[in-house]
Structure formats: structure tokens, C-alpha cells
N, C-alpha and C positions, 0 to 999 in steps of 0.2 A: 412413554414410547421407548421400544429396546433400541439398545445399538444398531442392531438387522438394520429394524425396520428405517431409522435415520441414514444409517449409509444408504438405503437401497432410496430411499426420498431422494437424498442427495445425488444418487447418480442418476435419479429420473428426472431430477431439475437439470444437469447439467448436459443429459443428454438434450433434453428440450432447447437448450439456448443453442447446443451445435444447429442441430437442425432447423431451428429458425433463423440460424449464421449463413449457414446453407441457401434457404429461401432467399432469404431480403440481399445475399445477393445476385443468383438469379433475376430477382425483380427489378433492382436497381441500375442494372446497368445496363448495355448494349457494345461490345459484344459481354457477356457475364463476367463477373470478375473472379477472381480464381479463390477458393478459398482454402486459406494455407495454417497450419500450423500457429502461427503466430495472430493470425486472428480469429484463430480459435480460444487461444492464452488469453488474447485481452478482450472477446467477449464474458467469457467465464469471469474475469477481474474484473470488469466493470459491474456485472449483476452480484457479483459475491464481495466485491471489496478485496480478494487474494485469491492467490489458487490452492485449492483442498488437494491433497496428496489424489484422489481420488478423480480430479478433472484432469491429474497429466496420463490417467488411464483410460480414462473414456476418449479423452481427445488423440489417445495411439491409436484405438478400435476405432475410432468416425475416421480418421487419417490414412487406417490403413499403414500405418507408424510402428516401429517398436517406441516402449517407455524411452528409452537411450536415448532417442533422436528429438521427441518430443521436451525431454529433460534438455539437450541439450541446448535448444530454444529458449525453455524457459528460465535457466540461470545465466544465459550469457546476459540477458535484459534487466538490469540492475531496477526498474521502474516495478518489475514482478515483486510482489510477497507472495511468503507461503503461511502466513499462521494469518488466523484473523485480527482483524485491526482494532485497538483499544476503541472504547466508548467517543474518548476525545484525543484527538491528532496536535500533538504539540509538535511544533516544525519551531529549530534553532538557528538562524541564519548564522552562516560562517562564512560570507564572500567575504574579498578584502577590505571591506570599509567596516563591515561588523567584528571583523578578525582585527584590527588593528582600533578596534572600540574595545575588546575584550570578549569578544563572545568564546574565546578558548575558557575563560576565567568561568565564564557563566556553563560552559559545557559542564566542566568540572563539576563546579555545585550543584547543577541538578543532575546528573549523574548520582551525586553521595546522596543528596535527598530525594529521592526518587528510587535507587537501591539499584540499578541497573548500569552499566557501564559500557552500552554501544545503543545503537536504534535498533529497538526492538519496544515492547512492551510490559506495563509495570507487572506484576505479580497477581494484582488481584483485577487485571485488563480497564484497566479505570484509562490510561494514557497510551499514546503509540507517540512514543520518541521518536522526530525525523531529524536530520539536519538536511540544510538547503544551502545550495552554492550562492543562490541570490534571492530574497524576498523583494528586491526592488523598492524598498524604501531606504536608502543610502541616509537622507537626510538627518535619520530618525532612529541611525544605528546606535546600538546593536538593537538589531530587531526580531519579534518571535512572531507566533501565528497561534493562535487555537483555533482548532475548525477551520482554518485558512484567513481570519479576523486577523488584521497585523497589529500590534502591539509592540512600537516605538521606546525608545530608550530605556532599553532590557537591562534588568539584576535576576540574580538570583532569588533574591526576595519580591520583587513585584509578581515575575514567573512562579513561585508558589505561592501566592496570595490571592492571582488567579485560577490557578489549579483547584485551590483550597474551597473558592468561589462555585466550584462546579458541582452538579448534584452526579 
């Protein structure tokens, strides 16, 4: 399949999600609920997993929007991505109980082994590097996540041992 034809796929899916955005809330409510920019963002993010440079233009055209204003929505919301998300979601907890467990030490090292140096994704899309202000396992700090699975009393080394575990 050419480029065309994937972009134009992609903007025929993502028109389809506005307009079913549209519907279901119509149907849902009484009196209707108003559909706005930002639940255009995060329906497009929840069927996509991030937003395609190409849903902040469809969703200016369903809006009635220029790009500017819809851009300006979707960077203030730190929860948005724009690139797609690696295969497997490694989340490094850094709240204060993991951060005074060492979870800076362990940023560090996967960081260097992992070849990347903020949250973003590895090279060949295999990991999406997150940090989290809290995984909620305190007990068990420093704590990580793959897939959202918590994984208690984190090193560097256990962290790529599981990774390494991953097909």
C-alpha cells in the first residue's frame, strides 16, 4: 500500500471516530452534550494509542477550528502523545518513596541501556519509556510497570532482564 493511499485510510478512520464522537453524544445524553475539541483529542487517542499529525487536521475541519487552536489543546494536555507507542510500555516510578529508593539511579541506567535519554521510545519501537509520579506500590519501591504489570524492588538489572524477557 502507498503512502496516498495510508494517509487517506488514516483520515477516513479518523474521520469516522469524530462522527461517531458526534453521535454517541447525541444519544447519550439529555439535554446533548456539547462536543468539543478535546474530546475529539481523546477519542482519536484512545482508538489510536496517540494523535497522528493528521487528526489535529481533521479535528480543525469536524471543529470548524484552525490547526493553532486545535494544537493549542492538544499540547497544553501533557497525557497527549504524538508519535506512536512502542510494542511494550515501560513506566519508571519516580514519586517520593521510589525517588528516595533510588529510582533517579535506575532512570539513569536505563536511559544508557536502552540508548534514549527522556520518555520517548527506543529506536527500533520495541519500548515507550514513561515515568510516573506514583505507581501506588510504595511498599515495594522503587517500582516499575510493563504493560501496566507492577514490578517491585526495581534495579537496573532486573528492569532489563525483563525487557530482554519480551518477544
Amino acid at each position: 500500500m502507498n503512502t496516498n493511499s495510508k494517509n487517506n485510510n488514516l483520515r477516513s478512520d479518523i474521520r469516522e471516530i469524530l462522527n461517531s464522537e458526534n453521535k454517541k453524544s447525541s444519544k447519550e445524553s439529555s439535554p446533548p452534550k456539547t462536543v468539543t475539541v478535546l474530546s475529539c483529542l481523546l477519542s482519536v487517542q484512545d482508538n489510536f494509542h496517540y494523535i497522528p499529525d493528521e487528526a489535529i487536521e481533521e479535528i480543525a475541519d469536524f471543529m470548524d477550528k484552525t490547526i493553532n487552536d486545535v494544537w493549542g489543546v492538544a499540547s497544553f494536555y501533557t497525557n497527549f502523545r504524538f508519535s506512536p507507542p512502542g510494542s511494550y510500555s515501560l513506566d519508571i516510578c519516580w514519586g517520593p518513596t521510589c525517588h528516595i529508593s533510588g529510582a533517579q539511579e535506575i532512570l539513569r541506567g536505563i536511559h544508557k541501556k536502552l540508548g534514549i535519554d527522556t520518555e520517548t521510545e527506543t529506536k527500533d519501537g520495541k519500548i515507550s519509556l514513561g515515568y510516573s509520579t506514583c505507581l501506588g506500590a510504595c511498599a515495594q519501591a522503587p517500582v516499575y510497570a510493563i504493560d501496566h504489570h507492577l514490578i517491585g524492588n526495581a534495579s537496573v538489572e532486573n528492569i532489563m532482564d525483563t525487557i530482554k524477557e519480551l518477544k
